[in-house]
Residue frames as a rotation matrix with the C-alpha (Angstrom) as fourth column:
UNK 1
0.918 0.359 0.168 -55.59
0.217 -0.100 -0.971 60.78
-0.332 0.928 -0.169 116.69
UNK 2
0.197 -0.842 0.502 -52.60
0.930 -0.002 -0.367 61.20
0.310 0.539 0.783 114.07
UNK 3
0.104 -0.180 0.978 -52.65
0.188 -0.962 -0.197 65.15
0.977 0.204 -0.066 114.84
UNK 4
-0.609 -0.597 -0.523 -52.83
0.511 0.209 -0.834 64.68
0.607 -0.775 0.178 118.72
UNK 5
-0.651 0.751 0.113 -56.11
-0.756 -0.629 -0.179 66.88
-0.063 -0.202 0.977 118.88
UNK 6
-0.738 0.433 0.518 -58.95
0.170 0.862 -0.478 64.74
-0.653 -0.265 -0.709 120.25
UNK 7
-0.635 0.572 0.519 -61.71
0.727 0.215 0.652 63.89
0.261 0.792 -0.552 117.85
UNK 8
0.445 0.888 -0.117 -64.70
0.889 -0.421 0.181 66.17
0.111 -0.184 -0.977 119.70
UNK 9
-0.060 -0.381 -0.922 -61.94
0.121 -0.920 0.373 69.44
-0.991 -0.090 0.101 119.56
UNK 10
-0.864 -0.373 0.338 -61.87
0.412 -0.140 0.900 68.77
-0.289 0.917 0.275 115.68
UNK 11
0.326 0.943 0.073 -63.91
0.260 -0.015 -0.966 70.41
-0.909 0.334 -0.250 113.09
UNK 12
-0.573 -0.701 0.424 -63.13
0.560 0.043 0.827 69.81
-0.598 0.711 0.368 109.55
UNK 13
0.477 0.550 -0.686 -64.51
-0.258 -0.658 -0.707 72.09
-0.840 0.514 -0.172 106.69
UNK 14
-0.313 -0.506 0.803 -64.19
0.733 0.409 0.544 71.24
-0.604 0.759 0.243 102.97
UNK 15
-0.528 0.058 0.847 -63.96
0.574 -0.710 0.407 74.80
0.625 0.701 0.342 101.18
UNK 16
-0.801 0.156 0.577 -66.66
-0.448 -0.796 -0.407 76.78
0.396 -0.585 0.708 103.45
UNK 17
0.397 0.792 -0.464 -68.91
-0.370 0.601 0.709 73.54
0.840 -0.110 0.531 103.82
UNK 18
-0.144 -0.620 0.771 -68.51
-0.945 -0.145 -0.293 72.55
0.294 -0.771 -0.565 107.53
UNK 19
-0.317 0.406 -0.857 -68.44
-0.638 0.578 0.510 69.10
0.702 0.708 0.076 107.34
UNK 20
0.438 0.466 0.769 -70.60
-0.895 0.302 0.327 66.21
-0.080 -0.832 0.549 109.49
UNK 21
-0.606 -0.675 0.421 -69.65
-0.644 0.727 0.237 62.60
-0.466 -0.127 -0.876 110.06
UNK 22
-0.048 0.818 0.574 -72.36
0.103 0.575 -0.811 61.81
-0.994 0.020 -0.112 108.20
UNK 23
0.684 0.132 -0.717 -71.05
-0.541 -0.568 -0.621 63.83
-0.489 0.812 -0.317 104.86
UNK 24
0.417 -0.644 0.641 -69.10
0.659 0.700 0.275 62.22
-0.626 0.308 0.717 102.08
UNK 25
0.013 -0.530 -0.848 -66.39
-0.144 -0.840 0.523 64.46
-0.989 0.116 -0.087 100.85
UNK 26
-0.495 0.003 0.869 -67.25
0.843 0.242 0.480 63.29
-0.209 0.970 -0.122 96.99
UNK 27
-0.076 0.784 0.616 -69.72
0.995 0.016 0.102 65.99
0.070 0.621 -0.781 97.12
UNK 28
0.577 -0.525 -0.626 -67.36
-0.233 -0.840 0.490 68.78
-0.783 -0.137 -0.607 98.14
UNK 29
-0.106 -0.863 0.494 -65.22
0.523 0.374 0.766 67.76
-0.846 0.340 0.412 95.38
UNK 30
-0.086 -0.191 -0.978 -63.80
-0.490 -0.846 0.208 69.95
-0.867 0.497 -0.021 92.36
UNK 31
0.810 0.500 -0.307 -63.95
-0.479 0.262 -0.838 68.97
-0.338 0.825 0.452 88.90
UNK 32
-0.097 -0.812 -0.576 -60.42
-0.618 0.503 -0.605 67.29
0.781 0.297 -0.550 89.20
UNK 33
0.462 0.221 -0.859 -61.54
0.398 0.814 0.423 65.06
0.792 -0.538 0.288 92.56
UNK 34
-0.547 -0.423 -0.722 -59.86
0.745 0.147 -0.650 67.02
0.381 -0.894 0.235 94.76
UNK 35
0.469 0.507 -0.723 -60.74
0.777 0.151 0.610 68.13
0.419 -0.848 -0.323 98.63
UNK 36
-0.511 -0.810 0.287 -59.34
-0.134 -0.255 -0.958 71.05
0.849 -0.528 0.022 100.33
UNK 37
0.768 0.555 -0.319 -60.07
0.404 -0.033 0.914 70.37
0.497 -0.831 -0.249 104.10
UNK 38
-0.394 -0.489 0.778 -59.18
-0.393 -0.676 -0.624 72.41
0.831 -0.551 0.074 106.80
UNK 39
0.054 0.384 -0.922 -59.28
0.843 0.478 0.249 71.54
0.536 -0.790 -0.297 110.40
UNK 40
-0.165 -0.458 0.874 -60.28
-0.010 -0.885 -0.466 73.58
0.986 -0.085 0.142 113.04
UNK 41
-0.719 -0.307 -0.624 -59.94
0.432 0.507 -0.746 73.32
0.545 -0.806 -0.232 117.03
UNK 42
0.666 0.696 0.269 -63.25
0.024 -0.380 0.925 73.66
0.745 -0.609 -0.270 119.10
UNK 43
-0.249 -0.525 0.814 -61.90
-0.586 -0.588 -0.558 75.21
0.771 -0.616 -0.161 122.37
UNK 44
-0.831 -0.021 -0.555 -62.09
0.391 0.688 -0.611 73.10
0.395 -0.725 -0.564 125.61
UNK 45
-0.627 0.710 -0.320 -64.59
-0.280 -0.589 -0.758 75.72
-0.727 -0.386 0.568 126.92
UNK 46
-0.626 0.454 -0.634 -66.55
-0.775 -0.270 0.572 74.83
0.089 0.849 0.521 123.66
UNK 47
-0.683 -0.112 -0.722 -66.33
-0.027 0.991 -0.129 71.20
0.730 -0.069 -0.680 123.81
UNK 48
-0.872 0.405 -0.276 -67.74
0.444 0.415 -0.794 71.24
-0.207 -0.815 -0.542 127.36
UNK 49
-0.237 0.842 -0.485 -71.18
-0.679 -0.501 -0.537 73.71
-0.695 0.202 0.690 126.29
UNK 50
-0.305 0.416 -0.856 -71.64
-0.798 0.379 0.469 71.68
0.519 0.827 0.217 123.14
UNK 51
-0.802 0.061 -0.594 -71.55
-0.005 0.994 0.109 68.70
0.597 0.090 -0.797 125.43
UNK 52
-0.817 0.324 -0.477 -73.74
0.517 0.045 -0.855 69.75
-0.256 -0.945 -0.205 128.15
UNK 53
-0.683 0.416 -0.601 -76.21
-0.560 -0.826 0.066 71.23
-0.469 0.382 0.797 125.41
UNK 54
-0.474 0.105 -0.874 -76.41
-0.520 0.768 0.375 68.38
0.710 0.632 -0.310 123.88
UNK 55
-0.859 -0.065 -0.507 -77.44
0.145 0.920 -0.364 66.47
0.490 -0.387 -0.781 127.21
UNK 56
0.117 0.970 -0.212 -80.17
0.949 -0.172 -0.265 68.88
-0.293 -0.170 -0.941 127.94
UNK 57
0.139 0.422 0.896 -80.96
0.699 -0.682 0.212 72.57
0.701 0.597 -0.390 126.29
UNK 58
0.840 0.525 -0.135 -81.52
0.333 -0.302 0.894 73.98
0.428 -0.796 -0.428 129.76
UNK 59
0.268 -0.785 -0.559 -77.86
0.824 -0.113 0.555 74.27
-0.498 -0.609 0.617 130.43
UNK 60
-0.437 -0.459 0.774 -77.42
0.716 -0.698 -0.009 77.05
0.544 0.550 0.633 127.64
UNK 61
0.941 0.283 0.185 -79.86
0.125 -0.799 0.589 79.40
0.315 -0.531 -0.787 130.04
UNK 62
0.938 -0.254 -0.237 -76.27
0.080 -0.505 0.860 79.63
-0.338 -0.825 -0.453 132.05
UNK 63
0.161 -0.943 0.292 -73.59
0.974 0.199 0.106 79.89
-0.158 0.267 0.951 129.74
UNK 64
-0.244 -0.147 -0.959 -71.87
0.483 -0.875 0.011 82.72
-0.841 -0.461 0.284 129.51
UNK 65
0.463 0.226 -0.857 -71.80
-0.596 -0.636 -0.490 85.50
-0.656 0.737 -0.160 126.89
UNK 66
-0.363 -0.762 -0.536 -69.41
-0.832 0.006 0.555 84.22
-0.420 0.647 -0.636 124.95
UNK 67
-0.818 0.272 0.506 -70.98
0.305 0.952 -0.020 80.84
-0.488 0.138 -0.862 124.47
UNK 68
-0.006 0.987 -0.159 -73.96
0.243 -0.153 -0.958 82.58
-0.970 -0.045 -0.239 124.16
UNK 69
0.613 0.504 -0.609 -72.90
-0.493 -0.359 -0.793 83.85
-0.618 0.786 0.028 120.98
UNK 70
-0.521 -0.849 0.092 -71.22
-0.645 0.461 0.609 80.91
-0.559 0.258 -0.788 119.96
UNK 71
-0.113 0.792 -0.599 -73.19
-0.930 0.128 0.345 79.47
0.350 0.596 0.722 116.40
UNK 72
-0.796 -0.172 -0.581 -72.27
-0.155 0.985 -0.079 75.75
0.586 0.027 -0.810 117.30
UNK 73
-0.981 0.153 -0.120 -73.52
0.174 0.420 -0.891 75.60
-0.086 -0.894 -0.439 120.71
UNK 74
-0.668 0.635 -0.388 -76.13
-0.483 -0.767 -0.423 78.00
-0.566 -0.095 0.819 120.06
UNK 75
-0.331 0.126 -0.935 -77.46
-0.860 0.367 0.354 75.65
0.388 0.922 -0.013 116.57
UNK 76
-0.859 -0.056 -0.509 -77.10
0.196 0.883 -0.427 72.59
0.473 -0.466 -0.747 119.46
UNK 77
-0.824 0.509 -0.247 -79.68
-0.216 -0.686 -0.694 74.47
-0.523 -0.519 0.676 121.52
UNK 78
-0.136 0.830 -0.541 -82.36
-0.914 -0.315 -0.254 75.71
-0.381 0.460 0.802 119.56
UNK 79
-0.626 0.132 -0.769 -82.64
-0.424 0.770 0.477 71.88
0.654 0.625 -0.426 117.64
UNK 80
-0.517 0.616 -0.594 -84.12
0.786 0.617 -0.044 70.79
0.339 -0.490 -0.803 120.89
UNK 81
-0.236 0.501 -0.833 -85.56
0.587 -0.609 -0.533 73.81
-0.774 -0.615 -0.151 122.26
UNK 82
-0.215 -0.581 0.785 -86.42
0.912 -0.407 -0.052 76.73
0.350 0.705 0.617 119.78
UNK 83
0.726 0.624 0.287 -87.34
0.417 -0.732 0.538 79.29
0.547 -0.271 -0.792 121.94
UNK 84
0.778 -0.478 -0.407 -84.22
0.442 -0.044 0.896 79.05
-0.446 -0.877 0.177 123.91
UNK 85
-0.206 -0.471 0.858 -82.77
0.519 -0.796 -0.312 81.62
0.829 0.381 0.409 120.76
UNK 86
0.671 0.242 0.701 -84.02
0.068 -0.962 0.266 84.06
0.738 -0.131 -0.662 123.35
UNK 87
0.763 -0.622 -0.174 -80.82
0.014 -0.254 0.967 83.58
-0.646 -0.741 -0.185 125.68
UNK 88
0.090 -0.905 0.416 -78.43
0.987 0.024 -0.161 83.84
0.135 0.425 0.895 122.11
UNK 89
-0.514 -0.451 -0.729 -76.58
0.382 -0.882 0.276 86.94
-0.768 -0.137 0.626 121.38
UNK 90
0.215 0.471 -0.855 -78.08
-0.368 -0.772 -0.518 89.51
-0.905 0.426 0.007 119.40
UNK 91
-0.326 -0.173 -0.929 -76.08
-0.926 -0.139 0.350 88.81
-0.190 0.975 -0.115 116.29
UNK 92
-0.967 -0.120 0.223 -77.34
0.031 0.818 0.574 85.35
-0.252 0.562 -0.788 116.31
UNK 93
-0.013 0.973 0.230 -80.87
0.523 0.203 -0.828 86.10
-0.852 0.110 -0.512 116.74
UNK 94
0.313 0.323 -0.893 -80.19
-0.670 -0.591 -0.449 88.38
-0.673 0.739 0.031 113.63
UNK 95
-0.863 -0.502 -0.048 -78.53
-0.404 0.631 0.662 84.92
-0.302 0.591 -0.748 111.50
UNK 96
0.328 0.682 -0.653 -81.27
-0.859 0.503 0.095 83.79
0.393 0.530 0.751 108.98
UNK 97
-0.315 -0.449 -0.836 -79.39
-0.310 0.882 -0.356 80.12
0.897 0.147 -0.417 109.51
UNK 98
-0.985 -0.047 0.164 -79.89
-0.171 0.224 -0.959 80.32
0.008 -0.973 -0.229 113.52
UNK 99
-0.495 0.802 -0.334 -83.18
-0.750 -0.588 -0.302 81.79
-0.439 0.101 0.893 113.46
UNK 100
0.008 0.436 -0.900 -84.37
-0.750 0.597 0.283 79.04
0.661 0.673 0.332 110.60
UNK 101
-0.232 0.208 -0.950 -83.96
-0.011 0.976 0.216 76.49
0.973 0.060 -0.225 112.82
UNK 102
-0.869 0.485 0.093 -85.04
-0.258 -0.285 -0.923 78.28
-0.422 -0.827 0.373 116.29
UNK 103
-0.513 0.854 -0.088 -88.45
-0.743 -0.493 -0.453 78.65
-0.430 -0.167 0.887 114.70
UNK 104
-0.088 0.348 -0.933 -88.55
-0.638 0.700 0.322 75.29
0.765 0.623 0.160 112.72
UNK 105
-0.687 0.194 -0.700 -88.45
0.695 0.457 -0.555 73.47
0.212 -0.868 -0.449 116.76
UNK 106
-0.231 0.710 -0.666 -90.69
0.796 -0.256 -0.549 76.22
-0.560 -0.656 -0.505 117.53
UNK 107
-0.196 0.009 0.980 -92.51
0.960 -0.201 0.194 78.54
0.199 0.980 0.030 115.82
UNK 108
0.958 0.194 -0.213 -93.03
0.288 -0.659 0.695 81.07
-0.005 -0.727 -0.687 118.78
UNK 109
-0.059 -0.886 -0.461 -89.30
0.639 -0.388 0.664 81.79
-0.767 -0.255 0.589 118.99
UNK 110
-0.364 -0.422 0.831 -89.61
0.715 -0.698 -0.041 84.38
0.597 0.579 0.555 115.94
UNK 111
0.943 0.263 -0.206 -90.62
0.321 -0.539 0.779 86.52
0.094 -0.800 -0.593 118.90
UNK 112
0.578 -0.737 -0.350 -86.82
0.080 -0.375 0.923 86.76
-0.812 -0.562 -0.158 120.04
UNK 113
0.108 -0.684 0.721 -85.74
0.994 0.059 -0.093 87.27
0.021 0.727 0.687 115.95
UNK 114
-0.745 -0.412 -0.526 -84.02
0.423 -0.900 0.106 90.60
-0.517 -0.144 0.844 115.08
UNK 115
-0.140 0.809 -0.571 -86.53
-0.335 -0.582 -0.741 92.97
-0.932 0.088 0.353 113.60
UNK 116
-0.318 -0.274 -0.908 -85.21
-0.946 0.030 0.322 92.44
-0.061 0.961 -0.268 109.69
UNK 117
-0.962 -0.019 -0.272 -85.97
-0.086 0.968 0.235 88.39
0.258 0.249 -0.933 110.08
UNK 118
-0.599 0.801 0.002 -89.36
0.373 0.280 -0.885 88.96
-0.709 -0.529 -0.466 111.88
UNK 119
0.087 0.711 -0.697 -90.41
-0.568 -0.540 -0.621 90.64
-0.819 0.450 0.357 108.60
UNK 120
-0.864 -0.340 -0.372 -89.19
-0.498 0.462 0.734 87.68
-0.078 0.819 -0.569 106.32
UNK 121
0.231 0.858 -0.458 -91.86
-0.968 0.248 -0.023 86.05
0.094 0.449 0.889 104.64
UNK 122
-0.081 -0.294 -0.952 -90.13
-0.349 0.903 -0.249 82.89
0.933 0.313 -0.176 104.38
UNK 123
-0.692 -0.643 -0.327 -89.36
0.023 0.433 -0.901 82.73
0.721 -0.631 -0.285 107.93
UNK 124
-0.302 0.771 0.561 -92.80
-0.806 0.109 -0.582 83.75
-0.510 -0.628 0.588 109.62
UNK 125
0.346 0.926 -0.147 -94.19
-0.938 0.344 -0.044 81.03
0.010 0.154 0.988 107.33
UNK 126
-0.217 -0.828 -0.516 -91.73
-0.262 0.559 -0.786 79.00
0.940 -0.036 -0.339 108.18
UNK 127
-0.973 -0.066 0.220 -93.06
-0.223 0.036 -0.974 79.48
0.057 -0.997 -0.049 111.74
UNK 128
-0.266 0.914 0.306 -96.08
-0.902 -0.123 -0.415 79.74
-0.341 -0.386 0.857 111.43
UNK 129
0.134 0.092 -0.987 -95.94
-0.415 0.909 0.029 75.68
0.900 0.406 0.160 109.88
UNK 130
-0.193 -0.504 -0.842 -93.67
0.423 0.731 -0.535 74.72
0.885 -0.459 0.073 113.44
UNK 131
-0.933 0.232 0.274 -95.78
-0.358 -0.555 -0.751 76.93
-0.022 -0.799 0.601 115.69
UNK 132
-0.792 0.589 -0.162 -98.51
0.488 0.450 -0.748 76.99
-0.368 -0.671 -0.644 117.51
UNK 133
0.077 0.454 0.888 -100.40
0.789 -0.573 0.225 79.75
0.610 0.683 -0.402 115.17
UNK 134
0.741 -0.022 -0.671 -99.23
0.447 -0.730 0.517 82.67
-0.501 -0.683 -0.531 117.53
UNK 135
-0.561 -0.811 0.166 -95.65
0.717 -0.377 0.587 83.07
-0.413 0.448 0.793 115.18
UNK 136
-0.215 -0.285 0.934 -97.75
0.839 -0.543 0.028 85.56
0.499 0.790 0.356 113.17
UNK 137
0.953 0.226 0.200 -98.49
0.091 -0.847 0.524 88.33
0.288 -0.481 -0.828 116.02
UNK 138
0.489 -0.860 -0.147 -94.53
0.705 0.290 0.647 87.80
-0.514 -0.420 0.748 116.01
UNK 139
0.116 -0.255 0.960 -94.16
0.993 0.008 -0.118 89.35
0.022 0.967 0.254 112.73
């Protein structure tokens, strides 16, 4: 690449929107057309968890702490698995954002949300749509 940072270290963000290769940057745009983007550099240590998440869920049981509370990897995870929030870090199982989509792959993972998210209306009924009808003895 022009910047010398392979493509799968990059992550661009337009304003605080983190953007996908699927986004078009018209719809980050200001009322004069313009874009700020920022890049930022997924560690090598990232890079490899995101990939090996990505190739099966099952590898995030052994990552370390740090990974563990790492949103990317952690977001990679739970899309195929959601129960497998219960090896993030605390502060993610307390992230409304993480959480939302732990319990939308499964609706049994609001079991391993922080206390404050296991009382959200939105989110048990959120589960209780992508569950098995157990999410509400979760609550």
């Amino acid at each position: 690449t022009a910047t010398g940072i392979p493509a799968v270290q990059q992550r661009l963000l337009a304003g605080p929107k983190l953007l996908c290769d699927r986004d078009h940057l018209a719809s980050s745009a200001g009322r004069d057309g313009a874009v700020e983007i920022t890049m930022l550099r997924r560690s090598p240590e990232q890079v490899k968890w995101l990939a090996e998440v990505v190739e099966s869920w099952t590898r995030f049981i052994d990552a370390p702490l740090d990974i563990r509370g790492d949103r990317e990897v952690v977001m990679a995870a739970v899309a195929q698995r959601g129960s497998i929030v219960r090896y993030a870090s605390v502060d993610l199982r307390a992230d409304r954002g993480v959480m939302r989509a732990a319990v939308q792959s499964d609706g049994d993972a609001l079991q391993y949300a922080s206390e404050d998210l296991r009382a959200d209306r939105n989110l048990v009924g959120l589960a209780l749509r992508g569950g098995s009808g157990r999410a509400l003895g979760h609550a």
